[in-house]
C-alpha positions in Angstrom: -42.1 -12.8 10.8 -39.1 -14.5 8.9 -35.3 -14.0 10.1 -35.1 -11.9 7.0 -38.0 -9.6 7.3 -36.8 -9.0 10.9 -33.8 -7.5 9.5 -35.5 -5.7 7.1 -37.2 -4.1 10.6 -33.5 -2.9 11.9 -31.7 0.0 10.8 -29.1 0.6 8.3 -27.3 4.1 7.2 -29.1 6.5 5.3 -28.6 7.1 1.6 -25.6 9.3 1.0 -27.2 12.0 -0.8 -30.4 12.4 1.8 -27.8 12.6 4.7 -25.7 14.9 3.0 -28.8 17.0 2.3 -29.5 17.3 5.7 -26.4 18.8 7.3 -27.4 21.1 9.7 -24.6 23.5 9.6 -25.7 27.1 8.7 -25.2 27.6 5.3 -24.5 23.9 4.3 -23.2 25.1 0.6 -21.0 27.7 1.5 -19.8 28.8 5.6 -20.6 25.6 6.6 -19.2 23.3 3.7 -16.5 21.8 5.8 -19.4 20.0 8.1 -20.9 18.2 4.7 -16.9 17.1 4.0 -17.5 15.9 7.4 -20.1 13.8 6.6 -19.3 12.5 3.8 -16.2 10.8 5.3 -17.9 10.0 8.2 -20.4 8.2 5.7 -17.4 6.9 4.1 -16.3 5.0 7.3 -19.9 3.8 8.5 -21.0 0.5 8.3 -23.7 -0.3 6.9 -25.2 -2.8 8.8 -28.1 -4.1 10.8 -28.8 -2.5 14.3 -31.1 -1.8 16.5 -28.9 0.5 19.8 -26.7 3.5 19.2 -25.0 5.2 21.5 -24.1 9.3 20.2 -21.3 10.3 23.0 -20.6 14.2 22.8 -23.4 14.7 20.4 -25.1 17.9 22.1 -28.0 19.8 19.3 -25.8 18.0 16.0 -28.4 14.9 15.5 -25.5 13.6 13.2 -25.3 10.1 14.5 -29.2 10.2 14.6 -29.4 11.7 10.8 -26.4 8.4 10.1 -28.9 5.9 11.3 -32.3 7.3 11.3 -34.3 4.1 11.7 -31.8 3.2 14.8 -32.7 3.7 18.3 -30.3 6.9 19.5 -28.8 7.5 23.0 -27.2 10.7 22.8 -25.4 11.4 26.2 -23.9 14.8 26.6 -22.6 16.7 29.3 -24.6 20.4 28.7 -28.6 19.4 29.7 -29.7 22.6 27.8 -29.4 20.6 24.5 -32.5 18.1 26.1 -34.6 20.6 24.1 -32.6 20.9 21.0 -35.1 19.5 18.1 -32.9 16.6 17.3 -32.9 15.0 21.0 -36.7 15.3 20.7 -37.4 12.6 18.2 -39.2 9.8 18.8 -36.1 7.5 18.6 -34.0 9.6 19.9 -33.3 9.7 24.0 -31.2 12.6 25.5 -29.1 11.8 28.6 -27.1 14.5 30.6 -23.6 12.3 31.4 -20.1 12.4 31.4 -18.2 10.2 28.6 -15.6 9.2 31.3 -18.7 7.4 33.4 -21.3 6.1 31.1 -24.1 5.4 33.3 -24.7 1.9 30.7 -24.5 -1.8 31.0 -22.0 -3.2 29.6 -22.2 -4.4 25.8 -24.8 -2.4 25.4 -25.1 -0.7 22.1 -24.3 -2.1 18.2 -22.0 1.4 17.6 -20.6 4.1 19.6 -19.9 7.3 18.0 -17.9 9.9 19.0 -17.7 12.8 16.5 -15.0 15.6 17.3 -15.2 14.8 20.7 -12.0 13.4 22.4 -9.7 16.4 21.3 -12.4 18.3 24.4 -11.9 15.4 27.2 -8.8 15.8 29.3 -9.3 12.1 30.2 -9.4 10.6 27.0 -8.2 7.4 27.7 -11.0 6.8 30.2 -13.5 8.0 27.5 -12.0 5.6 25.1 -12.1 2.6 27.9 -15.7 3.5 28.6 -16.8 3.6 25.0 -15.3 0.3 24.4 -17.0 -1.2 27.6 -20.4 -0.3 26.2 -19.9 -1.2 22.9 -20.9 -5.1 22.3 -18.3 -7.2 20.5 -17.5 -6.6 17.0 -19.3 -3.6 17.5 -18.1 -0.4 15.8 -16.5 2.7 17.1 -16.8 5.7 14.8 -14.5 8.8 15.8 -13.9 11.9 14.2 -10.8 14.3 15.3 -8.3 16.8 13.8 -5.0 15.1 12.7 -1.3 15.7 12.6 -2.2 18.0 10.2 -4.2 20.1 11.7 -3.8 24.2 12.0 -5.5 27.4 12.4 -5.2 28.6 10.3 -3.8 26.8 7.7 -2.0 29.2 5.7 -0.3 32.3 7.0 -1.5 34.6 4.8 -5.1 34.1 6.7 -3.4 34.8 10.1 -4.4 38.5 9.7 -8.3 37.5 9.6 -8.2 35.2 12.1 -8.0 34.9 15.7 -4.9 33.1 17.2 -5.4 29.5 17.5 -4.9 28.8 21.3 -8.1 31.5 21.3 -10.3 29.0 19.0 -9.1 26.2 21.0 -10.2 27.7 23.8 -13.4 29.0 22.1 -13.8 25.4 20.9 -12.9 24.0 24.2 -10.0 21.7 22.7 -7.5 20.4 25.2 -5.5 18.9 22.2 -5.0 19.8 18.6 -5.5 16.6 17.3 -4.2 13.0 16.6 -2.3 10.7 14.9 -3.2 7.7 13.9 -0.9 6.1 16.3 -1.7 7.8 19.1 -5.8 6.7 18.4 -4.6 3.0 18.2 -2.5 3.4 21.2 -5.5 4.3 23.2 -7.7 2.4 21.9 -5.6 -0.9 21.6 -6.8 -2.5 18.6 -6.2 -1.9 14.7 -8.1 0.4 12.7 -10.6 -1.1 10.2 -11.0 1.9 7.7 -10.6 6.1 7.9 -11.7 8.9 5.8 -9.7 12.3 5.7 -11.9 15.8 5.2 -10.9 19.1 4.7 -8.0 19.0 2.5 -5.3 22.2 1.8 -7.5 24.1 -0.5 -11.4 22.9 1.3 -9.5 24.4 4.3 -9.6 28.2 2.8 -13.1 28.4 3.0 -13.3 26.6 6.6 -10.9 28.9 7.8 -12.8 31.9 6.2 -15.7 30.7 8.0 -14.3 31.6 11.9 -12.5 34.6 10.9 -13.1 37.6 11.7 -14.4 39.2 8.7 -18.2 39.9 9.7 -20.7 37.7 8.7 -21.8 38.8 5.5 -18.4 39.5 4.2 -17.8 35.6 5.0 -20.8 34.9 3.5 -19.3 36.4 0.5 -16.3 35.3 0.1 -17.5 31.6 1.3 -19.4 32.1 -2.2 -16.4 33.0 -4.2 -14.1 30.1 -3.4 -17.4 28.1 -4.2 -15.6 26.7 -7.6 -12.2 25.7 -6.0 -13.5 24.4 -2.9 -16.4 22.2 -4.5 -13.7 21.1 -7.6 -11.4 20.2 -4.7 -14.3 18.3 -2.8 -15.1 15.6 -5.7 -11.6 15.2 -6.2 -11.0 14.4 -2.8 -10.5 10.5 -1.9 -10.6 9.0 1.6 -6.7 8.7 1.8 -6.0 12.2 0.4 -4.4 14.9 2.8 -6.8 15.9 4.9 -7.0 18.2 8.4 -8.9 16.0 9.8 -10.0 12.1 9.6 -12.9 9.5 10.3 -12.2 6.8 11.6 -13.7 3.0 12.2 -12.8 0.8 15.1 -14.6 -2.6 15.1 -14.6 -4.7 18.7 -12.7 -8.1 18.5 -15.3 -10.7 19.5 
């Protein structure tokens, strides 16, 4: 085998449009829209390179990272073992570990790219979580994160309040022990310059998010999900990575 058909062997991200297809959010089109925003600026940020480890901190029954990289071998480490049966930890490239984020039970310089998708809002101890990711992560190896931002709020607007539950309950619900971060703040903990970031869930994608954990029953979300299906999918295309956003992806690659 040449050098170049053995990188032809290693993994690279999936095509936009198949990974997009795939979110596994309830009601990808409607309720669960803000996950595909999600994805798509976690896409955004994603290199697309060859590599062969990936290490998925946080990523419980998701399967993003795996979905990201599909040809990639996938550690997902999490610290609830009931997700060792969820159908995305039981794929053949796929390995589920029951671990904390704050004590990665790897080598050092271990894996190609560490994710960590809305994760370090719930760890009290991010800073150590940070640390540890970076340990594991080989040099000029990539850290992808996703995480509410200054700008985040539930909800958004006021005139939701009355359908929704107070946010210090959805944090709780959520198991947040921050709201969110700035860009600052991320660089501060992690100590190096960001390389790139994508922002999701802009002022008018977030009516439909915030529909989606109201209180209105199910259906009745369902419905009006469907309604605000123009303005939220108009606002959507027109959305660019450096557009006001709630939340943000972001890429961290490890000095050499």
């Amino acid at each position: 085998m040449t050098a170049i058909d053995h990188l032809k062997t290693i993994a690279t991200k999936e095509n936009l449009g198949k990974f997009l297809s795939q979110n596994p959010f309830p009601h990808g089109l409607t309720q669960g829209f803000f996950y595909r925003e999600k994805m798509r600026a976690i896409y955004r940020i994603a290199p697309d390179i060859p590599l062969k480890e990936v290490l998925e901190i946080g990523g419980g029954q998701g399967g993003l990272t795996a979905l990201l990289y599909p040809q990639a071998q996938i550690t997902n480490i999490d610290l609830d073992p009931k997700y060792v049966n969820a159908p995305c930890n039981q794929q053949e490239k796929v390995r589920f570990i029951c671990g904390d984020a704050t004590n990665l039970p790897f080598d050092n310089e271990s894996f190609d790219v560490v994710t960590m998708f809305d994760v370090i809002e719930h760890v009290p101890d991010h800073q150590k979580a940070i640390s540890e990711a970076l340990r594991v992560l080989k040099p000029k190896g990539f850290l992808l994160v996703s995480t509410p931002n200054e700008n985040w709020r539930f909800p958004y607007y006021e005139f939701m309040k009355p359908l929704c539950p107070p946010e210090a309950e959805v944090m709780a619900e959520w198991g947040h022990v921050r709201r969110g971060y700035t860009l600052d703040q991320l660089t501060a903990l992690i100590g190096f310059p960001c390389q790139s970031s994508a922002t999701f869930i802009n002022p008018l994608t977030v009516v439909c998010h915030d529909v989606a954990f109201s209180r209105l029953s199910p259906l009745k979300r369902q419905l009006l999900c469907t309604a605000l299906s123009p303005l939220t999918w108009v606002s959507y295309w027109l959305h660019k990575p450096e557009s006001l956003g709630t939340e943000t992806a972001y890429a961290w690659q490890k000095p050499a």
